[in-house]
N, C-alpha and C positions, 0 to 999 in steps of 0.2 A: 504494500500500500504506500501510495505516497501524496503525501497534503502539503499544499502551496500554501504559503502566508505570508501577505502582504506586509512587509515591513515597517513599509511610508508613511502607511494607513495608521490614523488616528490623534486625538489631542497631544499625545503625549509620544509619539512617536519620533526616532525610532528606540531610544532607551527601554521604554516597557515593552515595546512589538519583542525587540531581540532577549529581553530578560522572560517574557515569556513564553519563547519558544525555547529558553534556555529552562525551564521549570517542566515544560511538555516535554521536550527532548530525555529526560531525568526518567520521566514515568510509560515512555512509549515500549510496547515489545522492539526489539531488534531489528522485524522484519517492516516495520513500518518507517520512513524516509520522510525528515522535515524537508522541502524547498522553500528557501525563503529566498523571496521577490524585491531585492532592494540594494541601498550602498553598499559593497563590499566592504569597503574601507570602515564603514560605522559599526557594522557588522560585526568584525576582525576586533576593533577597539572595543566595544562594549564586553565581547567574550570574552578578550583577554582581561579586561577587569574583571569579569567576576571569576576565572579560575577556569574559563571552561575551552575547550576544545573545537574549534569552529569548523574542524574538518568533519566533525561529526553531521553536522549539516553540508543540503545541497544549496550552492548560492546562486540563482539567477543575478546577474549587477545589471541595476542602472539606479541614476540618481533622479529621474523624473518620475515627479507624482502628481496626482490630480487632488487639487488641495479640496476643505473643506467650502471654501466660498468659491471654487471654482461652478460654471454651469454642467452639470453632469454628461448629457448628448454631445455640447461641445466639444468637452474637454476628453471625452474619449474618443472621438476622431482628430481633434489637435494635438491631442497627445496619447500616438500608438506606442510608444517604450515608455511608458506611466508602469506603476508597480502592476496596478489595478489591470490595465489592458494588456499588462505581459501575462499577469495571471490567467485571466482569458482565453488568452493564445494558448496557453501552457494546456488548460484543459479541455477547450477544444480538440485542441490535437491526441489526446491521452496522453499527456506527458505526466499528468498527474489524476489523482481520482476524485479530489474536491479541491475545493478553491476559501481560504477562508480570508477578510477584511475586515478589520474595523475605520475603514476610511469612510471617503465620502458614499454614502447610502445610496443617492441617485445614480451614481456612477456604476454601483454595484447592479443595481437594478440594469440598466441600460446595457452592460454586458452581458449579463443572465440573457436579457430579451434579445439582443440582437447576433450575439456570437452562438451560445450553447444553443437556444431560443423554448418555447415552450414546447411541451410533449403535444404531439399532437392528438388533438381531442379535449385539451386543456382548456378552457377558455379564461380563463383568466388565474397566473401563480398568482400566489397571497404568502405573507410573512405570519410569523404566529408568536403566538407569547406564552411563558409557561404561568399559569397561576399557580399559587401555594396553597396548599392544604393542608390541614391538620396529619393528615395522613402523608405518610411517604411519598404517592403516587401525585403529581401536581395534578391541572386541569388545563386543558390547550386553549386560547383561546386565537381566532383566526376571522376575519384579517384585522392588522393594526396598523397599517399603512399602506398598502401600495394601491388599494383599488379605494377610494373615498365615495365612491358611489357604484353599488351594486345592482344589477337586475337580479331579481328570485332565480332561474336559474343559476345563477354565479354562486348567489352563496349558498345554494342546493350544494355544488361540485365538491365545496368548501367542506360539507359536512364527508364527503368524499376521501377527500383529501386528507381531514384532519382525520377522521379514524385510520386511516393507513397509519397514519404516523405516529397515533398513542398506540396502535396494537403494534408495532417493528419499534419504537424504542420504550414505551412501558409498560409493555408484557401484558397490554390490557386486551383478552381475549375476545369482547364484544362491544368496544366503545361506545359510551350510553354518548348522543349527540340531541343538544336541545340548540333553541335560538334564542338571541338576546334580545328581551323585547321589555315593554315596560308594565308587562302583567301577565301572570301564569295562562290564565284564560285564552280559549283558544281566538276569540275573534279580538284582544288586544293588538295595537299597533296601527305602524301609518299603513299605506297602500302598500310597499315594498313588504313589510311582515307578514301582514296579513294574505299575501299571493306566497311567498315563500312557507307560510305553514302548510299553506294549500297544496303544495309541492313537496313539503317534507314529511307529511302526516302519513300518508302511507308506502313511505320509502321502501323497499326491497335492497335498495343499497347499503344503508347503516341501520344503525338502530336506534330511530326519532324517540325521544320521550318528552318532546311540547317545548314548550315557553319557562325562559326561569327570566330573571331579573337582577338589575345590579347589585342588591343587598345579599346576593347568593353565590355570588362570581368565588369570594374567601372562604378559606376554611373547611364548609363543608359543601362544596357544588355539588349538586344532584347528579351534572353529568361531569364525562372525560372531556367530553371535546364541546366547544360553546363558537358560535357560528354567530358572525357578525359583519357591517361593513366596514371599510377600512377609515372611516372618518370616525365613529365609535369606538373601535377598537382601540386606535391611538390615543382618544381619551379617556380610554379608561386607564390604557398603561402610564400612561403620563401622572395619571392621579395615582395610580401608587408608586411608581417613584415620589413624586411630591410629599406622599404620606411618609415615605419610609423614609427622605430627609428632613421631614419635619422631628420624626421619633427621633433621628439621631441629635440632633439641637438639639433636643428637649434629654439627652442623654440617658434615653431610655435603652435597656437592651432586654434583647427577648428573644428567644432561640428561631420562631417564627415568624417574627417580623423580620429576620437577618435572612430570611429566604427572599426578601423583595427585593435586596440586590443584586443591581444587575451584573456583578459582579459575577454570583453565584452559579449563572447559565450562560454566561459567555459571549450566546450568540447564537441565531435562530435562522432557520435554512428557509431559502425561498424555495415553496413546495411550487409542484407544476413547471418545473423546469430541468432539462435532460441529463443535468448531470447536479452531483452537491454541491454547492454554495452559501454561505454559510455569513450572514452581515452581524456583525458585533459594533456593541457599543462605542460611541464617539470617544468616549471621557474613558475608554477601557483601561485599565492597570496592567501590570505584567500578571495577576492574578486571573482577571478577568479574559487574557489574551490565553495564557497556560488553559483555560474553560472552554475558547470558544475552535482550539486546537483538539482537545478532547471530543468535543459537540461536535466536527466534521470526523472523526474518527468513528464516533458511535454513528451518525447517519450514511456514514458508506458502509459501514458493518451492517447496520442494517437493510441494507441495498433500498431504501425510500423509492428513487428514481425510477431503479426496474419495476418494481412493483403496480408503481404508478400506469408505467408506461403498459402493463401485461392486461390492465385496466382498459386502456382504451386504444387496443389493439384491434 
């Protein structure tokens, strides 16, 4: 196996990108191969500060990245030796078997869609988010950005989508999938809910169990996988980061509230698309990088893509 990662990519890059693939490198089997996408030279320095062996990585070099305030379509056609559109290239071609970034998010997306591109039969990938629960198993929630405005089939596919991916990485044998609406009741919601139950109520594809609502999303969610539009989604993820920095001000600590960091989960693969790709947070640490290294490891292990793809063959 082998996983590209973008070096360039992020707030704080390339210090924590190289420290944590210097953390993943520490915990990988042998047979699996870091490529990291970026300076050599920063690369080589940072290693050699912290003690580590840089040969032990594979280094694609260049020094062009596509920054955060760059335009994302732009800037991946103005700049094809960018970490981001080497990575691309790299797995396009099978030089590697995912792709993982915490750079600029648009940029990610644009590569996904135009290089690898969507599986066909796809109609629209979606990004996802883990929720936390009391329990070990989180809850998926899907999408949280990339489509802001859904048609009922779309976020039908979604409930698709998301159970592939809680039952291949959390062993959930028949993912319970509800939709996010603003009342259990089957005729709640605007026009777009109320057509999408109508489509999901008697599903043969997952297994629908109705409408839950936002005071259910934590803790205890009724289902695994929770199906939404992507201008929703991002608001709900948004509001629990907000909450989980508010807790830390307030110097709270609490074993389950410390699952709201995004720290914790790395990084989250754009599903509906032919190969892993994997976008991590802006502000990521070498903690959170070491995370989202491991998160494209578990979803090529659990082959998501083909699965997808055997779907709508």
């Amino acid at each position: 196996m082998r996983i590209g990662l973008d070096i360039l990519g992020g707030d704080f890059a390339p210090d924590a990108t190289v420290k944590g693939a210097i953390l993943a490198q520490k915990e990988l089997p042998a047979e699996v191969q870091l490529v990291l996408i970026g300076d050599k030279d920063k690369i080589v320095e940072i290693c050699n500060a912290q003690n580590f062996d840089y040969n032990k990585f594979e280094i694609v070099h260049t020094t062009d990245c596509i920054t955060m305030a760059d335009h994302p379509a732009k800037a991946f056609s103005a700049k094809p030796d960018s970490s981001i559109a080497l990575g691309f290239k790299l797995l396009y071609a099978n030089k590697i078997d995912g792709f993982a970034s915490a750079g600029n998010t648009g940029a990610m997306l644009v590569g996904a869609m135009y290089t690898i591109k969507s599986i066909p039969g796809v109609i629209r990938p979606c990004i996802s988010t883990e929720m936390p629960q009391l329990g070990e198993t989180p809850s998926l929630l899907l999408d949280v950005g990339i489509n802001p405005d859904c048609r009922p089939d779309v976020l039908y596919q979604y409930g698709v989508l998301g159970s592939v991916y809680a039952r291949q990485l959390y062993g959930v044998e028949n993912p319970k999938v509800a939709l996010l609406n603003i009342g259990e009741e089957d005729q709640k919601g605007n026009l777009v809910a109320k057509s999408t139950f109508e489509l999901m109520k008697d599903s043969k594809d997952f297994n629908f169990i109705g409408n839950v609502e936002g005071n259910q999303l934590f803790g205890h969610c009724p289902a695994d996988v929770v199906v939404c539009d992507g201008f929703t989604g991002n608001i709900v993820l948004k509001e629990a980061e907000g909450f989980y920095e508010l807790i830390k001000k307030r110097n709270i600590s609490d074993e389950f509230f410390d699952r709201f960091n995004s720290e914790s989960y790395g990084g989250t693969p754009i599903l509906g698309v032919n190969a892993p790709v994997i976008i991590g947070h802006g502000a990521s640490n070498d903690i959170a990088i070491r995370n989202m290294v491991m998160k494209t490891k578990s979803v090529i292990e659990a082959e998501v893509c083909e699965i997808i793809k055997d779907l709508y063959k």
